[in-house]
N, C-alpha and C positions, 0 to 999 in steps of 0.2 A: 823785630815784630813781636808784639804782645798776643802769644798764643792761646791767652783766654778772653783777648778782646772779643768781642761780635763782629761777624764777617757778612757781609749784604753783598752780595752776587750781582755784578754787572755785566752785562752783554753790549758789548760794542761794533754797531755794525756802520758800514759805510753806506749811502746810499745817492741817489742821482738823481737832479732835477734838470728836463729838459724843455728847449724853449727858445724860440728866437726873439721873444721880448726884450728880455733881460739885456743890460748892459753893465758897463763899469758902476754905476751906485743905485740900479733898479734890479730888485730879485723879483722879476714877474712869470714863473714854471708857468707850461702847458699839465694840467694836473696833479694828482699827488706824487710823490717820491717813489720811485723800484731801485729794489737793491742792488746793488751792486755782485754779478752774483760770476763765476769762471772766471774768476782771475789765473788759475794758476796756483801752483802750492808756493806760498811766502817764505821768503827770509828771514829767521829769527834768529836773534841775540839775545841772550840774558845775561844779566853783569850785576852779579852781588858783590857788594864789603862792605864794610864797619859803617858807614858814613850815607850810603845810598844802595840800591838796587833798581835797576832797571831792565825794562824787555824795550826791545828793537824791534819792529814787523816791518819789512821791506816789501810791497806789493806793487803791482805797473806803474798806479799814478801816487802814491802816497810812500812815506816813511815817516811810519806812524811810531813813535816813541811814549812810554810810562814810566815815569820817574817817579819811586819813592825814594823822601827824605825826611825822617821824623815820623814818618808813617800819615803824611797828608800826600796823595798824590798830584802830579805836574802832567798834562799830560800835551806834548806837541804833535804836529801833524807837517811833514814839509811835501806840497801839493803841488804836479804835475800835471793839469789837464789841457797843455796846449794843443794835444793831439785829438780831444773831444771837442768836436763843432758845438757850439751852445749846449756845453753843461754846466749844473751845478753844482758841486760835492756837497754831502752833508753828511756829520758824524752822529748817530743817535745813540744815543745811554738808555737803555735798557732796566729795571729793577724789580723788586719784588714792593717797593715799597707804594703803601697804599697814603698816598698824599691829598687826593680830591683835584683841586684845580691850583692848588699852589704850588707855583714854582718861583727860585727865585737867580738868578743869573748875574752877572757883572755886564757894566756898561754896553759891552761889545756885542752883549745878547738879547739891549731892549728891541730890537726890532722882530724877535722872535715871539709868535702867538701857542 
C-alpha cells in the first residue's frame, strides 16, 4: 500500500429492513432501515502478504470479508438470515465524500434509489 496515497474513511454498517411484503423478487420494507445494533463482540481475522490482505468480521448472521489486491478493494458478505422472520439485510457505505446526488453502481444495484 502506497503510504502517500489519499485515504477516504469508510464506515460500514449493517442494517435491517422489516416487512411482511417482500418476497423472493419484491423489496417492499414496512419503513426505513434500523441498525443493526447487540450483536455481540465479532470474530476477526486479518491476513497480510505480498499479494493480498484481507480482514474477516464473523457476526450472528453475516461473514463479512475485505479483500485488497492491488489496492482496489473486493468486498463479500456470506448472509444467514433464515432465523429472521421477514428481514431484509442491507450493507451501507458511509464517507466523507461530498457527491450531491450522483451515485453510480453496477448492474446488481439499479434497483437501488
Amino acid at each position: 500500500i502506497d503510504s502517500h496515497a489519499p485515504h477516504t474513511p469508510i464506515k460500514l454498517k449493517f442494517y435491517k429492513y422489516s416487512g411482511d411484503r417482500s418476497g423472493a423478487y419484491l423489496f417492499l420494507p414496512h419503513g426505513p432501515a434500523t441498525p443493526l445494533v447487540d450483536m455481540g463482540p465479532p470474530t476477526v481475522l486479518v491476513s497480510e502478504g505480498p499479494l493480498e490482505a484481507s480482514v474477516t468480521v464473523g457476526l450472528p448472521f453475516v461473514v463479512h470479508q475485505t479483500v485488497l489486491r492491488g489496492g482496489a478493494p473486493e468486498i463479500q458478505n456470506l448472509v444467514d438470515i433464515g432465523h429472521m422472520d421477514n428481514t431484509e439485510i442491507a450493507m451501507r457505505l458511509s464517507t466523507r465524500i461530498e457527491n450531491g446526488d450522483v451515485f453510480y453502481t453496477d448492474l446488481n444495484g439499479l434497483q437501488v434509489f
